[in-house]
N, C-alpha and C positions, 0 to 999 in steps of 0.2 A: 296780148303780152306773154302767153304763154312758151310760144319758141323761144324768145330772146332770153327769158329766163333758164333755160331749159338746155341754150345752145352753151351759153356763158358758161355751166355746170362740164358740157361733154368736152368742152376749150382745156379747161382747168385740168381734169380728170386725166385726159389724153397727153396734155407737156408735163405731168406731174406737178401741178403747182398748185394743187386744191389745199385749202387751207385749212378744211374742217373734215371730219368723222374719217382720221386718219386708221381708227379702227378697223380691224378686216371684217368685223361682224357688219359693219357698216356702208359697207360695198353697195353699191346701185341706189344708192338711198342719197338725196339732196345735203350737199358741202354747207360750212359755214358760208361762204361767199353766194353760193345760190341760194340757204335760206333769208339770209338777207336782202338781196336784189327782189324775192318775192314778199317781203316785209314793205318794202320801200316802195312796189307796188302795190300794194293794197293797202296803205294808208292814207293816199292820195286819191283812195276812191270814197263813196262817202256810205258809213256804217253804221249812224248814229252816236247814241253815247255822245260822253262830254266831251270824244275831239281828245283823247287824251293818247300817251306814246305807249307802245305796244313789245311786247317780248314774246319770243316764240321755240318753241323747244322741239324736235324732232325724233325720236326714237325709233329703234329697229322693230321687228316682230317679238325678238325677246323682249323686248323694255329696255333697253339699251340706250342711253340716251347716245344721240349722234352728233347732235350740232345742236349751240342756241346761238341766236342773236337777238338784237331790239332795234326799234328803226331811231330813237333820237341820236344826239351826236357823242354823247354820253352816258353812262350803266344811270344814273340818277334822273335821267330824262324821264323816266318812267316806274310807277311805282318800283320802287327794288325786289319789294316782296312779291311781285309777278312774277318772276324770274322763276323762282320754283313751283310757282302754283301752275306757271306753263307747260312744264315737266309735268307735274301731276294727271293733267288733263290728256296729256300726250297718252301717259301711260294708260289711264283706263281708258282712251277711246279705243286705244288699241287691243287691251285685256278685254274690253267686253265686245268686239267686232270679230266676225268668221271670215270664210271666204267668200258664203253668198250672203251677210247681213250685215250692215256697218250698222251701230250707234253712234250718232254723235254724242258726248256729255250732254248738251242739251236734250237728251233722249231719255236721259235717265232724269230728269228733276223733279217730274211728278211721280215714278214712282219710286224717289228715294226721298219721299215724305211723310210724316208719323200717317201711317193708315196705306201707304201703300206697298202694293208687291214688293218691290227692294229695299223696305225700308232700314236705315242699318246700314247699307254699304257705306256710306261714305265713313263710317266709323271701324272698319273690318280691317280695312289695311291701310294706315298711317305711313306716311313716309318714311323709306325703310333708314332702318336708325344706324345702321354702319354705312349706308352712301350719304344717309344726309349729313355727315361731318365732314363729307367731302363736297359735299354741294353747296356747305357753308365756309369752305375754310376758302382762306385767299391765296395769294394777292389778289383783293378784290377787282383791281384793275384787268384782270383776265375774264374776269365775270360779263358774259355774253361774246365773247371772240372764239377766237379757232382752239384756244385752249384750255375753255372754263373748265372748270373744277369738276364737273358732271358728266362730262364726254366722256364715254366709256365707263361710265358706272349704271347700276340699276335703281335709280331712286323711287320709284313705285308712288303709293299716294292712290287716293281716289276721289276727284271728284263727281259732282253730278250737278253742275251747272254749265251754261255754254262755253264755247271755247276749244273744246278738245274732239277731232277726228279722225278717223283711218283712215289709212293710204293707199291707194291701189294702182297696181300700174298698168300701163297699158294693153297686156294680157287679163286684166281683171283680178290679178295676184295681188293680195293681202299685204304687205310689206311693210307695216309699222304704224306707227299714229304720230300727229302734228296736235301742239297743243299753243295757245296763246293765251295771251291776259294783260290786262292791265287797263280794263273800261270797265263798263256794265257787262252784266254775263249776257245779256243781249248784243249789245256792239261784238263782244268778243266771236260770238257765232257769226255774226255778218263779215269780222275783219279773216277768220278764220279760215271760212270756207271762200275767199276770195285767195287769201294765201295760197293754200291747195292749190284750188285750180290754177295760179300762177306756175305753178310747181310742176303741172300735167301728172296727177296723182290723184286726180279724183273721179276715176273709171270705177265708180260706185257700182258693185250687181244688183245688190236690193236694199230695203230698208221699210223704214214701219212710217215712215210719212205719205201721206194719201195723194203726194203730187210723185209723180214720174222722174219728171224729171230734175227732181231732187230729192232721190231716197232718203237722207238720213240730214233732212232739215227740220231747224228748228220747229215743235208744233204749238201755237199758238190756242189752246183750250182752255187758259187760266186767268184770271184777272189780274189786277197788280196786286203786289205783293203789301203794299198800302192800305189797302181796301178789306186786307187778309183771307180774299178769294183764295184760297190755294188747292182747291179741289180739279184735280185734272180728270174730263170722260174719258179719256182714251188711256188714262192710265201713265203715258208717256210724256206728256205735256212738258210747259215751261209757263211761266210769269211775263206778264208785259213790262217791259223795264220804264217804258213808259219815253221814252226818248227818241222818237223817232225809227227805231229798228224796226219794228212789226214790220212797215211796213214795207223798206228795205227787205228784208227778209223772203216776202215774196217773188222780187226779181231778181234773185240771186243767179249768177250762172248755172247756166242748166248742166248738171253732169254728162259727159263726150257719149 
């Protein structure tokens, strides 16, 4: 699925008729119309979690955001409050990934918990409080199309659960982060990084996961969160969301 997604994007871009990240900062980087088309694709694929509708934000290398959209038929299809926590996610995959190391958000979970190495980040930089009056204001009915309220602002935010990853393109160039939400933070990594790769953006160089050929996948070291296992060995861990994902997770597309 990755050309069709991919061709639709250079269609658009080429007769001028792209409908999102009309921003110049936002150049070479995935339109509202081809975030969506790859939303639409990987909901349809199966990622665990409760099956629920999905939002997804795209930003540049500054934190830029470029395009959101969600895959139901309506902004209320899906949690509302995803909507910016997908931003969020976008932004730090992107803030905390180099040229040769991507972090997923799921990368940082275990150790952005009391006792470990990062603990404290997710409380360091809250969303930044002059974009998010613009991230909040309406016409809500713009909210996820080619002109939400976000496009072209710097919302910032940190999270440190699944769902948020760098982008890389086909020269192996850093070029922003993709964030989603709106399941379990487990689904969100399996829906996430399906995204991506719909997208042809995820020429990953390296990463801190002990499989190949998925650097910056989620690592399964921790128990549920239920059980209040929260001790990650490897430091970088994630929580079993307990739904099916783990194991999804495994046979995730392999990075190109």
């Amino acid at each position: 699925m990755r050309s069709p997604v991919k061709l639709t994007g250079i269609v658009f871009a080429v007769l001028g008729l792209g409908s999102g990240a009309a921003h110049a900062a936002c150049d070479n980087l995935p339109s509202h119309t081809e975030l969506k088309a790859a939303l639409d694709v990987s909901i349809a694929q199966p990622n665990g979690g409760f099956g629920l509708g999905m939002w997804g934000t795209i930003v540049n290398r500054d934190g830029i955001v470029c395009a959101v959209a969600f895959t139901g038929a309506d902004r209320g299809d899906q949690w509302p409050g995803s909507r910016i926590i997908s931003a969020a996610k976008a932004y730090t995959a992107n803030a905390y990934s180099l040229p040769g190391l991507a972090l997923s958000t799921a990368n940082l979970y275990g150790s952005g918990q009391p006792g470990g190495s990062l603990w404290g980040l997710q409380f360091s930089q809250p969303t930044a409080v002059g974009a998010s009056s613009d991230a909040y204001k309406g016409p809500a009915k713009d909210f996820g199309q080619a002109n939400d309220p976000m496009v072209g602002k710097r919302i910032g935010g940190q999270i440190v659960f699944g769902g948020g990853f760098a982008l890389y393109n086909a020269a192996g160039k850093i070029v922003g982060g993709l964030g989603v939400s709106g399941d379990t933070s487990c689904k969100d990594h399996n829906f996430g990084w399906r995204v991506r790769h719909a997208l042809a953006l995820d020429y990953v160089p390296g990463g801190i996961s002990k499989d190949p050929a998925r650097p910056d996948n989620i690592i399964y070291d921790m128990g549920a969160a239920s059980q209040g296992n929260v001790a990650s060995p490897s430091g970088f861990g994630h929580v079993d969301c307990g739904l099916g994902e783990r194991e999804i997770s495994a046979s995730l597309p392999a990075v190109p």
